[in-house]
N, C-alpha and C positions, 0 to 999 in steps of 0.2 A: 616076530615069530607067530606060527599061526598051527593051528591044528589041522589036520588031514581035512577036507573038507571046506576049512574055513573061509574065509570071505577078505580081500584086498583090498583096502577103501584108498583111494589118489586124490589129491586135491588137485595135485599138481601134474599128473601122468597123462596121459593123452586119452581124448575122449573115447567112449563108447555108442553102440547103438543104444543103448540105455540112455545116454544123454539127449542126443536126437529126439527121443521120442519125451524125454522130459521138457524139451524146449516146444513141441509140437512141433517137428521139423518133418520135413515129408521123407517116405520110406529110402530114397536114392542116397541123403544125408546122413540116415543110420547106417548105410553099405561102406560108404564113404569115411566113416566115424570109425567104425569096425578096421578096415582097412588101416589105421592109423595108429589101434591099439592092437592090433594084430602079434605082435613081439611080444608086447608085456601081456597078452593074454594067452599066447601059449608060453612063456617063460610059468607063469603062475600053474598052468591047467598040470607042465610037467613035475608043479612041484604037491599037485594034489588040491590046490586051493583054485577061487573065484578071484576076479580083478572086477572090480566095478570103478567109475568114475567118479564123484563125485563133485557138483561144480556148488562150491560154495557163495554165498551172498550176504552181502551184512544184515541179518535180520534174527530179531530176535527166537524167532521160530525154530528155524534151523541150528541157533546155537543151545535154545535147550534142547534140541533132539540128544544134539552131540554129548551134551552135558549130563543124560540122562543116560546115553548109552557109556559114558566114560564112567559113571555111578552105579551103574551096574555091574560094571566089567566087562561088558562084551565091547570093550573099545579103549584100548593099552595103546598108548603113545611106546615107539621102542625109542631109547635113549643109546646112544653111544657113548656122551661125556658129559658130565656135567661141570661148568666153571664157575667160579664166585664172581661176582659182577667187575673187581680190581681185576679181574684175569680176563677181559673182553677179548684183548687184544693177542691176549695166547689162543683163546676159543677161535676167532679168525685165522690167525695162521695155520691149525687146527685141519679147520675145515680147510681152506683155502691149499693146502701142501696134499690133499687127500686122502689123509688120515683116517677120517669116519670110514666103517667098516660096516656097520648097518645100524641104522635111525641117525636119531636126528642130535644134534649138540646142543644145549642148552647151556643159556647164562644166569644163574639164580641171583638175586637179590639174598639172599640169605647167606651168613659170613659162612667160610671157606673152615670145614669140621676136619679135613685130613691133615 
């Protein structure tokens, strides 16, 4: 969920000319990039929000950015369902039947409260 204006981060969505120019890739690759997130960028523009790409890397750096924008608030994971860790295999079928509706399924390590 996002507010009028708000901002789309993808880890996983298809890249932008924002990405391109964060790799230093030359201007024809951002055209190229653009063209690719082209759907999920006017899907986002008609619902009033930004789509950025986001290409993540194991490093420390980037994961306290995340971790500071998730401490703040301005960076909410949306949740669909949450399962207890003995329920793995319901969470799988879950996801896998296409159930999730929007965000993401999570498997807690913490016992099962409902």
């Amino acid at each position: 969920m996002l507010k009028p204006g708000g901002l789309a981060v993808s880890v996983v969505g298809p890249p932008d000319a924002g990405f391109a120019k964060q790799l230093g890739a030359p201007s024809f690759m951002g055209l190229i990039m653009n063209t690719l997130s082209r759907k999920v960028r006017k899907q986002a523009k008609s619902l009033g929000v930004r789509y950025e790409f986001f290409f993540m890397q194991a490093n420390g750096s980037q994961l306290r950015k995340l971790a500071a924008l998730y401490d703040s608030g301005e960076l909410r994971p949306v949740i669909d369902r949450t399962f207890p860790f003995d329920r793995t295999l319901e969470a799988m079928a879950y996801v896998e039947q296409g159930r999730t509706k929007a965000g993401k399924v999570v498997v807690s390590m913490a016992p099962d409260n409902a």
